[in-house]
N, C-alpha and C positions, 0 to 999 in steps of 0.2 A: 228713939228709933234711929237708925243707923243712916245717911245717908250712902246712895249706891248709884256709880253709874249705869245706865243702860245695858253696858254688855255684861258689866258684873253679874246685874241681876239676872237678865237670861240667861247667863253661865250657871246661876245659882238653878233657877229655873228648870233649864234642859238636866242639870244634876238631878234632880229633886225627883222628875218626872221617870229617869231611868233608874232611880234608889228608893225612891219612898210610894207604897202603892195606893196609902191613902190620898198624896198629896195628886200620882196622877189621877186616881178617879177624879177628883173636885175637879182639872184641868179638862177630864175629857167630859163629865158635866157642866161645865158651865160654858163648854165648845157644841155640847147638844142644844142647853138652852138660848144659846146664841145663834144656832144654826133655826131653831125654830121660831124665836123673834125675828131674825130677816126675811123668813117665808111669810111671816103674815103685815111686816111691814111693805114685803115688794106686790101684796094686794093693792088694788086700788083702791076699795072701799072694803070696810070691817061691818059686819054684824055688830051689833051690842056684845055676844055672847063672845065675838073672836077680840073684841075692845077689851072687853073685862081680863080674858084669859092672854092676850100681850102684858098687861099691867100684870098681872101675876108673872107672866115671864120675867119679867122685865126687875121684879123685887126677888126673883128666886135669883137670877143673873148676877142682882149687885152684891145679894147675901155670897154668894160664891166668889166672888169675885173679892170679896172681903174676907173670906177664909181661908185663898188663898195667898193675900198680900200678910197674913197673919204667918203664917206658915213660913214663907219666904223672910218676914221681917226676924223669924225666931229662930230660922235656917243665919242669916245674916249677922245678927249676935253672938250665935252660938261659935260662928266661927271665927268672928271679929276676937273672943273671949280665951 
């Protein structure tokens, strides 16, 4: 894997998001599932039922969040190559 500075990557990033439409959908889903884990975190207290379905956010969150550093890691070779 390639090492990359910060603004590399967001440069790569903000590219990606206005060139590739799969990679922006994952960006603006894993910006929904993030938006809806903070609304059940800034509860004060959870249900069992809103427990269980944070912990589902929260694995759908990281899976996205790993398909996009996939994306971005194979955007980064491709053009290191």
């Amino acid at each position: 894997m390639p090492e990359m500075d910060t603004n590399t990557q967001e440069e790569l990033k903000a590219h990606l998001i206005k060139t590739d439409d799969s990679f922006r959908q994952l960006v603006d889903e894993h910006h929904k599932v993030d938006e809806l884990v903070a609304a059940l975190e800034a509860k004060h207290a959870l249900s069992p039922e809103e427990e269980v379905e944070e912990h589902r956010l929260k694995k759908v969150k990281l899976h996205l969040k790993d398909q996009i550093e996939q994306v971005l890691n194979q955007a980064a070779l491709q053009n290191a190559g």
